[in-house]
Backbone of each chain as ProteinMPNN parsed JSONL, in Angstrom:
{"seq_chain_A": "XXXXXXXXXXXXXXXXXXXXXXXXXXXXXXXXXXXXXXXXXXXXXXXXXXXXXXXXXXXXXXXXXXXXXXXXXXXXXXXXXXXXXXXXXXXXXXXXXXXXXXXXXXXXXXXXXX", "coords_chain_A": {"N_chain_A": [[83.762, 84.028, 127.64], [85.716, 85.748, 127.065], [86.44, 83.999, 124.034], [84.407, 83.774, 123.088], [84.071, 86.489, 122.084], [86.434, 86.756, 120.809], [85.944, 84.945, 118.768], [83.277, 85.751, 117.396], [84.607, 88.446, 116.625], [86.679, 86.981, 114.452], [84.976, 85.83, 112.829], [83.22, 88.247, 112.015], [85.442, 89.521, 110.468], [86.082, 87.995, 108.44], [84.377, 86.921, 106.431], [85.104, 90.317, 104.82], [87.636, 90.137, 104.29], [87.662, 88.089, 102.267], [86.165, 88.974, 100.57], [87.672, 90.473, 99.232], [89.539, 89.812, 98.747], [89.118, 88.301, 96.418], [88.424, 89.779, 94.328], [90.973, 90.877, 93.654], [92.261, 88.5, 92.489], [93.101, 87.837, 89.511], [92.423, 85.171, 87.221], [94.605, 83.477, 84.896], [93.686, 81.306, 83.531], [91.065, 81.291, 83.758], [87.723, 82.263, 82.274], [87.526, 84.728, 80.608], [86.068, 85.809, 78.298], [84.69, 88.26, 76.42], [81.264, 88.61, 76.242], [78.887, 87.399, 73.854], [76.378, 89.302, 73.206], [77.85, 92.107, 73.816], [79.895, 91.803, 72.152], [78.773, 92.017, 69.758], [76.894, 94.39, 70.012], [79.319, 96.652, 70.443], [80.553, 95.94, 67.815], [78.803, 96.578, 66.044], [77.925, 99.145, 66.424], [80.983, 100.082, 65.651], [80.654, 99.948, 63.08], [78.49, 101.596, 62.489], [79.291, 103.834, 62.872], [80.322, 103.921, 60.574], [81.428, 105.854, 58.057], [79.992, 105.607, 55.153], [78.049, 103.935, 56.076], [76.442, 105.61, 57.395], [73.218, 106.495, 58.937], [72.105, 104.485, 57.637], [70.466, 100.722, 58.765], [71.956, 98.652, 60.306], [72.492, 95.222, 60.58], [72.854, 92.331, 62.628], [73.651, 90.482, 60.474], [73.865, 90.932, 58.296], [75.687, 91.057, 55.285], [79.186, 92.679, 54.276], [78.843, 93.291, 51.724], [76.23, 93.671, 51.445], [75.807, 95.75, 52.57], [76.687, 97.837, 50.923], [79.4, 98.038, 50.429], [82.947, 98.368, 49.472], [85.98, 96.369, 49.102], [87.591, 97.864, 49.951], [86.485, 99.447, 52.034], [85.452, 97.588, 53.608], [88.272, 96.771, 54.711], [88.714, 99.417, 55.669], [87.171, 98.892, 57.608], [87.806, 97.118, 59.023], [90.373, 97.664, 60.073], [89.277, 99.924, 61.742], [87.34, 98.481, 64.323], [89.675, 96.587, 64.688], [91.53, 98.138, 66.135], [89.376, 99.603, 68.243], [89.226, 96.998, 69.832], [91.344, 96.428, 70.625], [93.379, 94.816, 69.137], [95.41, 92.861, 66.644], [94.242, 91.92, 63.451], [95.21, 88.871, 61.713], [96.16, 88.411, 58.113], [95.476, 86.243, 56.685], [93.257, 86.178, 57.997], [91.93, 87.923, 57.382], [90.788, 87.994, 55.108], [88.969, 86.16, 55.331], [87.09, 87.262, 56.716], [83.805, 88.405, 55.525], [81.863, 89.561, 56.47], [79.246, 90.846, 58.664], [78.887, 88.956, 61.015], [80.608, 87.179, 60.846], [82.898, 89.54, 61.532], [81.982, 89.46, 64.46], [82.22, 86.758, 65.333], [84.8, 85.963, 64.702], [86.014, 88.001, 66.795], [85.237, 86.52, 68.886], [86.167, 84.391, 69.394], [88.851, 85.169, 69.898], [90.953, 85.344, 72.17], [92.541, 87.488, 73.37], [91.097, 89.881, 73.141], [89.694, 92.918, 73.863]], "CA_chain_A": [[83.455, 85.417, 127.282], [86.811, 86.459, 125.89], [86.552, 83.45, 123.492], [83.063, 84.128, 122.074], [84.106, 87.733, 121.35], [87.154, 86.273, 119.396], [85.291, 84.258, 117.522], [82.697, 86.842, 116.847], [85.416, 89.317, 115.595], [86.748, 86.309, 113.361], [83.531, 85.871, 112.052], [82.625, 89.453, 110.993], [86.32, 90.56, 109.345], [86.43, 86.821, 107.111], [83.777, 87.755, 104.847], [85.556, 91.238, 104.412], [88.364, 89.927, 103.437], [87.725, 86.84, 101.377], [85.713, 89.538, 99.234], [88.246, 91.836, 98.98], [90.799, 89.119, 97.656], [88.876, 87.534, 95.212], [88.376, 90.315, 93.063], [92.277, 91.322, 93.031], [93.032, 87.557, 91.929], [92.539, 86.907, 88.337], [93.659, 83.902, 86.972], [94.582, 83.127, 83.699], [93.133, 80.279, 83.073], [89.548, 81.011, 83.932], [87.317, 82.201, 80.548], [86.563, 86.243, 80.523], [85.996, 86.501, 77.072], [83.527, 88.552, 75.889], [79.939, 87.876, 75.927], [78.415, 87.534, 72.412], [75.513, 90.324, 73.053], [78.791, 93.032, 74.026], [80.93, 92.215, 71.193], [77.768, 92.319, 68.485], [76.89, 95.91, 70.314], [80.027, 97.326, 70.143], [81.105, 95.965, 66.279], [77.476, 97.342, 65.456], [78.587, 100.743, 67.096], [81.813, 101.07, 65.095], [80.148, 99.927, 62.077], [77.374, 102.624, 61.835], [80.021, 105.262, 63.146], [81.561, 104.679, 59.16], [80.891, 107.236, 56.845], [79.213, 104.831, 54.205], [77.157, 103.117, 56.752], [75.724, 106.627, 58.188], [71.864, 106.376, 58.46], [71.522, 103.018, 57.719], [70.126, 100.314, 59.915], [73.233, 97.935, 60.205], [72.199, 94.342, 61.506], [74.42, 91.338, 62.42], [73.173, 89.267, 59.796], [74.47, 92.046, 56.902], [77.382, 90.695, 54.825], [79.559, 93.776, 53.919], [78.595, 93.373, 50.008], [74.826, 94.125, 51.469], [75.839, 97.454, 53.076], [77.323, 98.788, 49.596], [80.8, 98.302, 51.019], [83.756, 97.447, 48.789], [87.178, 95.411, 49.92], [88.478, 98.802, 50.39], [85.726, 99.913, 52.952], [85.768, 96.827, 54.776], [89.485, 97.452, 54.945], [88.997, 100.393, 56.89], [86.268, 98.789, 59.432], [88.455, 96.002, 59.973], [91.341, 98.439, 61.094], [88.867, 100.247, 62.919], [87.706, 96.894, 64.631], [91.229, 96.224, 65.436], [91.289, 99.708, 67.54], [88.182, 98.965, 69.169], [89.509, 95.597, 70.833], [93.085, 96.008, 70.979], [93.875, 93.578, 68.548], [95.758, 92.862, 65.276], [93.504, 90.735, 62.828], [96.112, 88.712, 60.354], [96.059, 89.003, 56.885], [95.589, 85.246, 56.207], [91.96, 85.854, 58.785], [90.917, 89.229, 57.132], [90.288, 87.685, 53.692], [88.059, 85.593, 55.356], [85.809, 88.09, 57.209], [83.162, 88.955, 54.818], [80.386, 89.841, 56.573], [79.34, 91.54, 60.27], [79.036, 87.777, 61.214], [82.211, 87.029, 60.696], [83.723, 89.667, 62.602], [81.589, 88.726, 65.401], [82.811, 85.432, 65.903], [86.114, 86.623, 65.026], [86.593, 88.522, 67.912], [84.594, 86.122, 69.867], [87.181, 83.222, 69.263], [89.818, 85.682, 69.936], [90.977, 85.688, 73.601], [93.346, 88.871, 73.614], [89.984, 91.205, 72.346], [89.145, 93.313, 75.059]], "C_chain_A": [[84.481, 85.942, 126.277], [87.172, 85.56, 124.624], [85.255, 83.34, 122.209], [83.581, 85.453, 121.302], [85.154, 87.78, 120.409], [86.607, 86.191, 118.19], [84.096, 85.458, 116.647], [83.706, 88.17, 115.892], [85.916, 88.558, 114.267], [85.84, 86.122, 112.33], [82.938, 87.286, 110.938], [83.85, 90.085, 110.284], [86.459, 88.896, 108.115], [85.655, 87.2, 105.797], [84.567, 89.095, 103.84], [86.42, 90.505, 103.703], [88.363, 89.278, 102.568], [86.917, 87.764, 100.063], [86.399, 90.565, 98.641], [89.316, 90.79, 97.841], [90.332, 88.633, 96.619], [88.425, 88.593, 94.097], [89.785, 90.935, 92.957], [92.577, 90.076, 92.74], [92.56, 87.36, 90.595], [92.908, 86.403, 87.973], [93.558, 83.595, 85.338], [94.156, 82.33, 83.309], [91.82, 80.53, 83.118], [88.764, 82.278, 82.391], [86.709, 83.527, 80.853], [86.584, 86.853, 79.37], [84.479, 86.917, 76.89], [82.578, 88.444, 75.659], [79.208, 88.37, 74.193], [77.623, 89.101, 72.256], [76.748, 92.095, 73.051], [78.96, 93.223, 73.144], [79.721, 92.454, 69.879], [77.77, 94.381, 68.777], [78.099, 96.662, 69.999], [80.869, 97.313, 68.713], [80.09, 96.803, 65.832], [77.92, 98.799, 65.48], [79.87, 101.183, 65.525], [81.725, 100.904, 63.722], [79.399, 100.834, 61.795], [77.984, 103.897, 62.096], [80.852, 105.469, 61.17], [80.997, 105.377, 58.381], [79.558, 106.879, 55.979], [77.956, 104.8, 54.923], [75.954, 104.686, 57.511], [74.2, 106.207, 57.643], [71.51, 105.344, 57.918], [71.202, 101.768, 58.712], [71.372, 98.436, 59.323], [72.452, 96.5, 60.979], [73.467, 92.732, 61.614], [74.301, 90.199, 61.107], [73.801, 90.146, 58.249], [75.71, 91.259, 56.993], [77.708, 92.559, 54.248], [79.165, 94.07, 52.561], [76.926, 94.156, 50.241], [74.698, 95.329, 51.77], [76.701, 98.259, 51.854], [78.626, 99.114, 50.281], [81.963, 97.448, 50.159], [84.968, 96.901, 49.984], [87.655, 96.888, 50.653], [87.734, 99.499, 51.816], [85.652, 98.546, 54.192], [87.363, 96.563, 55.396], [89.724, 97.819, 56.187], [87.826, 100.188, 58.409], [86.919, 97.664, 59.778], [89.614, 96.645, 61.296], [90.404, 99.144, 62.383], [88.554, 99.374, 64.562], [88.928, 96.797, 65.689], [91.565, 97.243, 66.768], [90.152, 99.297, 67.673], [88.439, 98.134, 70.396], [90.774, 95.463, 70.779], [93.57, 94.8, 70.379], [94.86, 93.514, 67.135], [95.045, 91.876, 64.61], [94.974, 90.345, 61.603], [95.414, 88.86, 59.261], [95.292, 87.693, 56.248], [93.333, 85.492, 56.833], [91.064, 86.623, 57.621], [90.574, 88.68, 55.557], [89.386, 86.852, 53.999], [86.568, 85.982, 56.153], [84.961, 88.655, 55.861], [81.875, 89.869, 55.029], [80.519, 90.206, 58.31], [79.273, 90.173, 60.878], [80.092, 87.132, 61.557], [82.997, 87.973, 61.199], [83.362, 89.24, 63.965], [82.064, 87.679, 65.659], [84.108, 85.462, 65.53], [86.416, 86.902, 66.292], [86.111, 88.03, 68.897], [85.434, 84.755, 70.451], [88.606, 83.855, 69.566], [89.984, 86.425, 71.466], [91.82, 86.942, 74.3], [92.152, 90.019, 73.413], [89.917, 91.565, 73.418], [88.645, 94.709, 74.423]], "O_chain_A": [[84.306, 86.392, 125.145], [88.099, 86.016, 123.954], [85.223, 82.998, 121.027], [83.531, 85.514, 120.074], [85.116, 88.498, 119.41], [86.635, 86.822, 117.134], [84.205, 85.839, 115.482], [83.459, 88.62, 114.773], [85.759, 89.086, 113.166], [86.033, 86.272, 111.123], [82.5, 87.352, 109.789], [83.629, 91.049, 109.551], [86.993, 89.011, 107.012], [86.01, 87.58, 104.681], [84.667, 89.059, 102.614], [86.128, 90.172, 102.555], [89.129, 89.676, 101.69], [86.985, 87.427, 98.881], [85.982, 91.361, 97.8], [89.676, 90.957, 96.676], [91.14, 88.464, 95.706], [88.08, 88.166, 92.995], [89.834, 91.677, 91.976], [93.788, 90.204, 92.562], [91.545, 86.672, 90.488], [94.124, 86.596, 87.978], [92.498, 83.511, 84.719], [94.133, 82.542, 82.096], [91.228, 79.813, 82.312], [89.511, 82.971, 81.7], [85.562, 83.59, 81.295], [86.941, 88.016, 79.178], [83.45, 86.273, 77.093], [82.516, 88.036, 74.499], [79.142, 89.477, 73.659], [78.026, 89.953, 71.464], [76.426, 93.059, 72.356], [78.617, 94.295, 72.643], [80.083, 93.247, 69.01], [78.315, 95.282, 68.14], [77.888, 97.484, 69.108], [81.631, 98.219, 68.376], [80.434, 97.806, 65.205], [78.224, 99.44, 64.474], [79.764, 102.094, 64.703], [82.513, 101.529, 63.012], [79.492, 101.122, 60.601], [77.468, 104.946, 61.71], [81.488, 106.388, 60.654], [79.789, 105.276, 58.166], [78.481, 107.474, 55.985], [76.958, 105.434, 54.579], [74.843, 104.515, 58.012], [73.903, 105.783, 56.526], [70.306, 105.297, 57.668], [71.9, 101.892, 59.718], [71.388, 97.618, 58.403], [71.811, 96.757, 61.998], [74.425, 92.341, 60.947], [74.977, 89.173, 61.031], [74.088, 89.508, 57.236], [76.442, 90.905, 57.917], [76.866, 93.404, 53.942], [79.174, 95.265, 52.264], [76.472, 94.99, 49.457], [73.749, 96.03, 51.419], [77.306, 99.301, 52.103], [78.918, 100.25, 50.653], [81.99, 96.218, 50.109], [84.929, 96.97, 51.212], [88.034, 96.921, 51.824], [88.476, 100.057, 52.625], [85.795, 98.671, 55.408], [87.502, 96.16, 56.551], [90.301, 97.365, 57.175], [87.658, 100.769, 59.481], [86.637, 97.157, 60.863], [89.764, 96.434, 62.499], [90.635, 99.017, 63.585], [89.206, 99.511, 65.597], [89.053, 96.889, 66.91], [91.766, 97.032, 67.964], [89.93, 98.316, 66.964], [88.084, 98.353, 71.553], [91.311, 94.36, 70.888], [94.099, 93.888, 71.014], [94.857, 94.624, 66.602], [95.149, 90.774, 65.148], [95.568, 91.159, 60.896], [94.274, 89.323, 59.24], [94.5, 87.933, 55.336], [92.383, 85.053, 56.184], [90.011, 86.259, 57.099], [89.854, 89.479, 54.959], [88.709, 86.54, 53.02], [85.485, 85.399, 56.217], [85.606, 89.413, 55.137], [81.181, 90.552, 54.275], [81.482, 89.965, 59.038], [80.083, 90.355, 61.787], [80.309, 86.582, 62.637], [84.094, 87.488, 61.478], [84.219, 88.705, 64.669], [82.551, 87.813, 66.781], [84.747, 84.743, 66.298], [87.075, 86.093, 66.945], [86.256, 88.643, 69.954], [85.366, 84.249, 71.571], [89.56, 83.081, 69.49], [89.499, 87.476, 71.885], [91.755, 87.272, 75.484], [92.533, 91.174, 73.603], [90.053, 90.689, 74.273], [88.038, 95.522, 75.119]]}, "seq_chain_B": "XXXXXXXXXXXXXXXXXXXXXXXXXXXXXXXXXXXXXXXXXXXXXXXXXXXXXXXXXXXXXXXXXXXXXXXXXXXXXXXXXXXX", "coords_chain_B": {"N_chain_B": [[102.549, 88.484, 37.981], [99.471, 87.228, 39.106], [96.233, 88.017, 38.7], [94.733, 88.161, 41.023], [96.478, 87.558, 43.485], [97.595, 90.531, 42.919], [95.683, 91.742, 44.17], [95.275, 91.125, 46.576], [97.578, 92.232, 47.654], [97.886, 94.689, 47.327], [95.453, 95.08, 49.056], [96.149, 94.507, 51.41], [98.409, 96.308, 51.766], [97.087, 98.33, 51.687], [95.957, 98.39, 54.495], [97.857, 97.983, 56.075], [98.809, 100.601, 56.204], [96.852, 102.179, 56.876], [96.753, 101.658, 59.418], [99.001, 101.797, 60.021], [99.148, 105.144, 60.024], [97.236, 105.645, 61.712], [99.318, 105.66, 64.071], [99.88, 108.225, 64.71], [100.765, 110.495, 66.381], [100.098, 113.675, 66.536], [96.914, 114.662, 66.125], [96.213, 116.381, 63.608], [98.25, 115.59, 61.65], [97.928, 112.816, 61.718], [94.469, 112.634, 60.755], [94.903, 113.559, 58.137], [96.478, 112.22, 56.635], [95.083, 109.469, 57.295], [92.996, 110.193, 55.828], [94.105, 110.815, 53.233], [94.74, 108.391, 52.49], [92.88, 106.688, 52.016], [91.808, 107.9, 49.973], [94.099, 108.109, 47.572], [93.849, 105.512, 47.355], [91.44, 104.855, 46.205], [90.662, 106.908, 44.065], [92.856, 105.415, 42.498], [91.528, 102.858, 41.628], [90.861, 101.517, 39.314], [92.808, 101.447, 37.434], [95.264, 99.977, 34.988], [96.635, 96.969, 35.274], [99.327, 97.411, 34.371], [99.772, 100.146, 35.214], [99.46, 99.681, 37.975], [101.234, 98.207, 39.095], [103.434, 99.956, 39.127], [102.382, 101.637, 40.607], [102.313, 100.257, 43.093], [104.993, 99.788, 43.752], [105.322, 102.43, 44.173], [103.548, 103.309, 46.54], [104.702, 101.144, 48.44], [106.926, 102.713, 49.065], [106.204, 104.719, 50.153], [104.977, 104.168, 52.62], [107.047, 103.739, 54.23], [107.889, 105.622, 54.702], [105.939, 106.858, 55.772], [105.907, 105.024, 57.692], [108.086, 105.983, 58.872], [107.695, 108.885, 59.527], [105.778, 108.701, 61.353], [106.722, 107.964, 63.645], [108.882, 109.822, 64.469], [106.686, 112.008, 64.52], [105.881, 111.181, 67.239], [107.517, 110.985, 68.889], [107.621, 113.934, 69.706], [106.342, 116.083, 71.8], [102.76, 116.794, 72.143], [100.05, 119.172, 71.958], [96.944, 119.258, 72.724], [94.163, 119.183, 69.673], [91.756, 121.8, 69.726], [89.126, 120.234, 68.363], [89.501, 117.518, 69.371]], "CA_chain_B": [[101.265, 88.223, 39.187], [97.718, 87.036, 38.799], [94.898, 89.456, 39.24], [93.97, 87.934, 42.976], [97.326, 88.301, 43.811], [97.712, 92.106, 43.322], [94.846, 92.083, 44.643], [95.498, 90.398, 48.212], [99.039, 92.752, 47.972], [97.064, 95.87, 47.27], [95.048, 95.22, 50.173], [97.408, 94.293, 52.657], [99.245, 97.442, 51.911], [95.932, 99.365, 52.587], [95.653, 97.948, 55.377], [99.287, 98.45, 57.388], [98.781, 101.825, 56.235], [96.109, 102.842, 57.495], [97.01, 101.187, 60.746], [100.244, 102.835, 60.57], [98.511, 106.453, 59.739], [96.83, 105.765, 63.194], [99.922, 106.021, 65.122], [100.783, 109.244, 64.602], [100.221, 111.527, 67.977], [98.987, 114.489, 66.703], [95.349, 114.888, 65.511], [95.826, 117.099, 61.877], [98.545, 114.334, 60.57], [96.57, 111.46, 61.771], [93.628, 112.54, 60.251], [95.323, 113.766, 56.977], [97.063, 110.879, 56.109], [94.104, 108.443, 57.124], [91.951, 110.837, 54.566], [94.978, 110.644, 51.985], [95.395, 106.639, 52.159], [91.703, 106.276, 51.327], [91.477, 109.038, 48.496], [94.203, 107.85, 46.532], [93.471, 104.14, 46.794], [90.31, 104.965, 45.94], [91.593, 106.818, 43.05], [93.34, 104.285, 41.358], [91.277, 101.286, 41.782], [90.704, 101.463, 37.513], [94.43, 101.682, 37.208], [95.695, 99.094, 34.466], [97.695, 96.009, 35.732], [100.911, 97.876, 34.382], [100.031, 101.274, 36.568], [98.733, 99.041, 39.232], [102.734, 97.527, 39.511], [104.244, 101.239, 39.576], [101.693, 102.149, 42.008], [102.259, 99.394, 44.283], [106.227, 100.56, 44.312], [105.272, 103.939, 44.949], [103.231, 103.168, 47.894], [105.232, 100.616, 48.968], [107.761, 103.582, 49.591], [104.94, 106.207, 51.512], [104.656, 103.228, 53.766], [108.173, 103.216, 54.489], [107.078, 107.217, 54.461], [104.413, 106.872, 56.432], [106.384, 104.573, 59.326], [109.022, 106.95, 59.762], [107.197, 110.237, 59.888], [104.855, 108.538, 62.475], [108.079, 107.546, 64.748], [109.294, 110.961, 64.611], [106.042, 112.634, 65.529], [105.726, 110.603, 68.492], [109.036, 111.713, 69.786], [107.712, 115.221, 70.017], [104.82, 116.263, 72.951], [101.632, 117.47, 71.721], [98.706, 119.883, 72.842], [95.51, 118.514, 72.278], [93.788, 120.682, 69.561], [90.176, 122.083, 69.995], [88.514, 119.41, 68.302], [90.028, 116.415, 70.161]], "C_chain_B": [[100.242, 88.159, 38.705], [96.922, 88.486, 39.653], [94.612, 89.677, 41.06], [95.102, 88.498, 44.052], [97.829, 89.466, 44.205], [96.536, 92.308, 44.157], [95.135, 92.435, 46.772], [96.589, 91.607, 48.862], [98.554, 94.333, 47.907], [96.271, 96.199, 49.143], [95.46, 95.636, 51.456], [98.407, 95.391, 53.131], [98.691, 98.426, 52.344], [95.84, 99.696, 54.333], [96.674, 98.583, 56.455], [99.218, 99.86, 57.203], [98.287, 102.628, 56.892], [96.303, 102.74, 59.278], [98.467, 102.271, 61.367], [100.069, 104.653, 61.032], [97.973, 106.631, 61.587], [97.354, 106.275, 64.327], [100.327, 107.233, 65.302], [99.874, 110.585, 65.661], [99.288, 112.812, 67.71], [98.151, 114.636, 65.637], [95.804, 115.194, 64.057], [97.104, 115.899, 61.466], [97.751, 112.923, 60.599], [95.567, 111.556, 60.687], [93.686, 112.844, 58.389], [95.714, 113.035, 56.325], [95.758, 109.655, 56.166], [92.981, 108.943, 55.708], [92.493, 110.392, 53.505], [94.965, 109.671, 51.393], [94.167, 106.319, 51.3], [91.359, 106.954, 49.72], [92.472, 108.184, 47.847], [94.378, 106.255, 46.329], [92.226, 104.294, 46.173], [90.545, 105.775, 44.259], [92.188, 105.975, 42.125], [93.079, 102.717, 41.498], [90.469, 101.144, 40.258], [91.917, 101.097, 36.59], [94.355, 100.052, 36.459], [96.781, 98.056, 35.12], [99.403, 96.661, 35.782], [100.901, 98.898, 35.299], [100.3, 100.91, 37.509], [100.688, 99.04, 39.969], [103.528, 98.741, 39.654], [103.78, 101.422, 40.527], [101.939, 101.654, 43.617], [103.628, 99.884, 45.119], [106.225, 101.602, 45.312], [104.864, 104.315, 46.321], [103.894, 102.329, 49.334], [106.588, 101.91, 49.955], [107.132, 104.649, 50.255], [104.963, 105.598, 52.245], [105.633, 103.294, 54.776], [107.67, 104.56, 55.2], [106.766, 107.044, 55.801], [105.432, 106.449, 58.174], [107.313, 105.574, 59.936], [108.705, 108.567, 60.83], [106.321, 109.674, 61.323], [105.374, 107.867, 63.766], [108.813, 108.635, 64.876], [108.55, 111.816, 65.276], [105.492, 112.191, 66.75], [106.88, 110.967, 69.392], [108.776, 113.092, 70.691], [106.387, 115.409, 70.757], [104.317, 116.995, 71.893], [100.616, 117.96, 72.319], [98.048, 119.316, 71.818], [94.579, 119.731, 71.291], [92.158, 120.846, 69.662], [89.464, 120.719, 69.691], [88.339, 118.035, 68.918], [89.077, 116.802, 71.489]], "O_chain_B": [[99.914, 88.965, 37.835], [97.016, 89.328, 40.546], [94.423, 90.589, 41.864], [94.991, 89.321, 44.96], [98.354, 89.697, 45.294], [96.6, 93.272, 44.921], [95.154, 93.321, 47.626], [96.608, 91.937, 50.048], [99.12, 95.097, 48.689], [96.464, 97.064, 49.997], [95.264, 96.582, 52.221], [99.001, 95.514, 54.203], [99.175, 99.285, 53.08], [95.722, 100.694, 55.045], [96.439, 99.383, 57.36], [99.627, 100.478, 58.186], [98.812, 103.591, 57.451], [96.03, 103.595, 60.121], [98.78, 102.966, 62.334], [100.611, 105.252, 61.962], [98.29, 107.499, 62.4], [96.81, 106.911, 65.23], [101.224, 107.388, 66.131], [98.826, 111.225, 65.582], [98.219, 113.076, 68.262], [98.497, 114.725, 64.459], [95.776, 114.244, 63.274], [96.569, 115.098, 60.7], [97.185, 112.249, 59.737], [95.632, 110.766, 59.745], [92.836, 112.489, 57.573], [95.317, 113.072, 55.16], [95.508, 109.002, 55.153], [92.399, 108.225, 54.895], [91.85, 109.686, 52.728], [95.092, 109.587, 50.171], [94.24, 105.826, 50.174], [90.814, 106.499, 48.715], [91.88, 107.222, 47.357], [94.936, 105.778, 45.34], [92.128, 103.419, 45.313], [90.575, 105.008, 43.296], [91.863, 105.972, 40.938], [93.845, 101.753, 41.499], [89.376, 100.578, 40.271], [91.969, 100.635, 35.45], [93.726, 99.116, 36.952], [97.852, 98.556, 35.465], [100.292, 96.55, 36.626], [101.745, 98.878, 36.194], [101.203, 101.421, 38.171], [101.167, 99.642, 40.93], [104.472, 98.58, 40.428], [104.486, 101.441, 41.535], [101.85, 102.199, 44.718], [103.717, 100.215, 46.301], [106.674, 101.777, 46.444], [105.371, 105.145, 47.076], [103.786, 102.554, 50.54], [106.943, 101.861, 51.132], [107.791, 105.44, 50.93], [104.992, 106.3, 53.256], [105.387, 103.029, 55.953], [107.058, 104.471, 56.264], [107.518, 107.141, 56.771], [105.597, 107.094, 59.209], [107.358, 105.931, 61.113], [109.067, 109.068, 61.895], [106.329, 110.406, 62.313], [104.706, 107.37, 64.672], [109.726, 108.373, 65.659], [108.97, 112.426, 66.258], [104.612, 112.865, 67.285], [106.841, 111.182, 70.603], [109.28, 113.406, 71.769], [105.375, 114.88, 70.297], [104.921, 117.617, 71.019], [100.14, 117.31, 73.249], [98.296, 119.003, 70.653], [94.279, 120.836, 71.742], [91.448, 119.841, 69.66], [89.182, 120.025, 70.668], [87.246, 117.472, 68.986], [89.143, 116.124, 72.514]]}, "name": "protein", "num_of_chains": 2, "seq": "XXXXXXXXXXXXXXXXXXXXXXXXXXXXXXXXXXXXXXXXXXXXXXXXXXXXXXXXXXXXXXXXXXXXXXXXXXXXXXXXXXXXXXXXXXXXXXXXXXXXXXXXXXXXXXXXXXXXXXXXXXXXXXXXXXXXXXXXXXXXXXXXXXXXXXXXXXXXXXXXXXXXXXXXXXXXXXXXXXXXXXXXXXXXXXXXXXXXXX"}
């Protein structure tokens, strides 16, 4: 009797806890980067928030030359970008983003973005 | 310097600028300076190779500008103003 009702109490607090700990452990090693559909949505977002881009229909497949955007305008959506995902893009990368494409998989290859 | 060159160095200077312009706590310099950086690059993107090389100086020293003032007004608390 007093060995069933042990076990029965063991039984109904294990679940509790085993679900309580596994979402305060996160481990560095395991892969919580960004899912592709997120980071498209939210570059899209701070792309059609730029001035230029107002009222136009922005898609991921647009290089910046297609949205009437010079070096100096993609410039300022890279910095934006950068605020967005908590990141710094180097200097050596950002000459090679040309296109909404290319930040996308930028920040998709980039495991600090959040 | 080759053309690509200033170019790349032009950029790059845009760039920390504007980033730098960012840090600055309260709202009306933030947004004044991020307005400013764009207007007068924008501005002198006709500018002859020889301007171009004064220009670059000149900015090179707002930058300097730019970092200090935006390490100073961070020092000091700020109320949030209406628009924020």
């Amino acid at each position: 009797m007093l060995s069933r009702s042990f076990k029965s109490l063991v039984q109904i607090q294990r679940p509790v806890l085993m679900a309580g700990q596994s979402s305060m452990i996160r481990s560095f090693s395991s892969d919580h980067r960004l899912s592709e559909k997120e980071v498209t949505d939210r570059i899209l977002e701070v792309i059609s928030k730029y001035d230029k881009c107002a009222g136009k229909s922005v898609s991921p497949s647009d290089t910046f030359k297609e949205l009437e955007l010079d070096s100096l305008d993609s410039a300022d959506i890279l910095v934006a970008v950068e605020e967005e995902f908590g990141i710094e893009i180097p200097d050596e990368e950002v000459d090679r983003i040309t296109s909404v494409k290319d930040t996308i998989s930028y920040i998709r290859k980039t495991p600090t973005a959040k | 310097m080759s053309q690509s060159a200033t170019r790349q160095t032009v950029l790059q200077l845009y760039r920390s600028m504007q980033r730098e312009a960012n840090k600055f706590s309260s709202y009306n310099f933030r947004e004044y300076s991020k307005r400013r950086i764009a207007l007068g690059f924008r501005e002198n993107k006709l500018a002859t190779p020889d301007q171009t090389k004064d220009l670059i100086v000149q900015s090179q020293n707002d930058y300097e500008m730019l970092k200090r003032q935006a390490t100073i007004n961070s020092l000091y608390a700020h109320r949030k103003v209406v628009v924020e």
